[in-house]
Each structure stands twice: as structure tokens, then as C-alpha cells.
N, C-alpha and C positions, 0 to 999 in steps of 0.2 A: 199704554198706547203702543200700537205697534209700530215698529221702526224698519223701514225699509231700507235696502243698500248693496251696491252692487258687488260682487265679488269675483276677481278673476280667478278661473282653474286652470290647469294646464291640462292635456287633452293627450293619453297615448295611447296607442293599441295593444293591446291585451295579446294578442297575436304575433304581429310585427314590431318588433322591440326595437329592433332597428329604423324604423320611422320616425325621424323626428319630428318631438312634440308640435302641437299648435296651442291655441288661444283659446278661452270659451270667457262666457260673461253669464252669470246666473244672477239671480236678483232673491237675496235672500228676505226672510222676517225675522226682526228680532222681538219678542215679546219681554212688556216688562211684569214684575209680580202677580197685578192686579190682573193684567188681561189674562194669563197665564190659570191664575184661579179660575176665573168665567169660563176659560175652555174647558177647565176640568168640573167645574160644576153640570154646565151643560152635558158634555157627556156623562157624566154618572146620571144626571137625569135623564138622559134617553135610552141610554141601560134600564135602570130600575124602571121604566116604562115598556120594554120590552119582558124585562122579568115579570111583571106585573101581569103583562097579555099573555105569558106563558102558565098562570095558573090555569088558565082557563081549558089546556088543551090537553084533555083526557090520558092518562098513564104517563106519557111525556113528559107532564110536569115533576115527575120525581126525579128526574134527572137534568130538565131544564134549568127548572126555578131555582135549584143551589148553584149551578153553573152560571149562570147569568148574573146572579148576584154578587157571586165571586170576581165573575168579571167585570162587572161595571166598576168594582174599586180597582182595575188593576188596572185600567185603561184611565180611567180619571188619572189617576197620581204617574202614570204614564205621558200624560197630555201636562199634567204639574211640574212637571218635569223637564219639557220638551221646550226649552228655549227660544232654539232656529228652526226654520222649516222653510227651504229652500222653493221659490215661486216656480222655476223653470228658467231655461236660458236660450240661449246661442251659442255652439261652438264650431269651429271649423275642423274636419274629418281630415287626420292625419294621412291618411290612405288616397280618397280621390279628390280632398282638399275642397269639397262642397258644404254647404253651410247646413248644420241641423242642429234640430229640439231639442235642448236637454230636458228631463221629465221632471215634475215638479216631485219630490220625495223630501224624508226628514235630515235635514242637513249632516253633515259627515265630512272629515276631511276627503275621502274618498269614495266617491259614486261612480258605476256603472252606466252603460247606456250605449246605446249602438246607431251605429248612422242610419239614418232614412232612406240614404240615394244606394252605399255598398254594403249596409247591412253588418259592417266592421263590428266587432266587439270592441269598445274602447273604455278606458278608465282616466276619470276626470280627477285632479288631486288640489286640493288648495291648502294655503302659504296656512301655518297657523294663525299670524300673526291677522288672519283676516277675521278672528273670533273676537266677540266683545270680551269686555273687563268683566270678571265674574261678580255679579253682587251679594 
């Protein structure tokens, strides 16, 4: 089952170093074993369903159909893998102090992202301590 939760980052510019930090709030997922598997099942099956539609497509397929296949395990045990995976958030832009999106991406102490309103480059950091217990 997935578990959801919220996680504070701290928010600075990539730029202006001298700006002090702000606040941001993301809302991550935690996936446990099982669901974990069904993501990766699922995609390797819609890979090998793409490789599949790729024999079909004249000379191409000599170079498709091993490539596709290769990839569909590399992204499966990629996704077997893949823990957290951050929903999106809120943070407040260090620079004109207006509130924006952070993007939803695969979780990371440290993510990227830029304001909406000045367009700032900024770099979101969070506490370790906000990772789960390894199981």
C-alpha cells in the first residue's frame, strides 16, 4: 500500500547564494514491496507490448525489437527499485518571496525547480532524516 507524507525542503537559489533560504512542503509516496512489484510488472508489460508492436514495423524491427526489450527490464527493476516518488509541492521563492509549484519528480535529497512568477533557478534540499527505515 502506498503511504503518503509530507516532507519539508528548504528552498535556495542556485544564483543568489546570498538569499536566505525559505520553506517548501512536497508530499511524497512511499511504496511498500508489493506495490513496488505491480509498478514494475506493469511496466515491463507495457514495454514487451511495445516491443511486440515493434516486430511488425518493416527493417526497424532489427534494431527496435532488441532495444525495447532490453529496455523494458531496465525500467521494470528501475521502477523495483524506486521507493519514493515525490507528488509535487509548495514553496516559497527566495528571491520575490511568491508562492510556487514544485514538479512532481523521483524523490532525491536534492531537486531542482524554478519559480513561476521570477523564473529564479532554485534548489530544494531535504533533512535526511525525512527518509523512511530501509526494509
Amino acid at each position: 500500500m502506498a503511504t503518503r507524507s509530507e516532507a519539508t525542503m528548504t528552498i535556495h537559489s542556485r544564483d543568489n547564494r546570498e538569499l536566505p533560504p525559505t520553506q517548501g512542503k512536497i508530499i511524497r509516496v512511499i511504496w511498500d514491496k508489493a506495490e513496488r512489484t505491480r509498478n514494475a510488472l506493469r511496466t515491463l508489460g507495457t514495454w514487451l507490448t511495445f516491443t511486440f508492436a515493434a516486430v511488425f514495423i518493416p527493417i526497424l524491427h532489427w534494431v527496435l525489437v532488441p532495444t525495447l526489450f532490453v529496455a523494458s527490464f531496465v525500467l521494470a527493476l528501475d521502477k523495483l527499485n524506486e521507493t519514493m516518488r515525490s507528488e509535487g509541492g509548495t514553496g516559497e521563492c527566495p528571491k520575490c518571496h511568491q508562492t510556487f509549484k514544485v514538479q512532481a519528480s523521483k524523490w532525491a535529497t536534492r531537486v531542482t525547480n524554478n519559480c513561476d512568477h521570477c523564473h529564479e533557478d532554485l534548489e530544494l534540499t531535504s533533512n535526511y532524516s525525512d527518509y523512511p527505515a530501509s526494509e
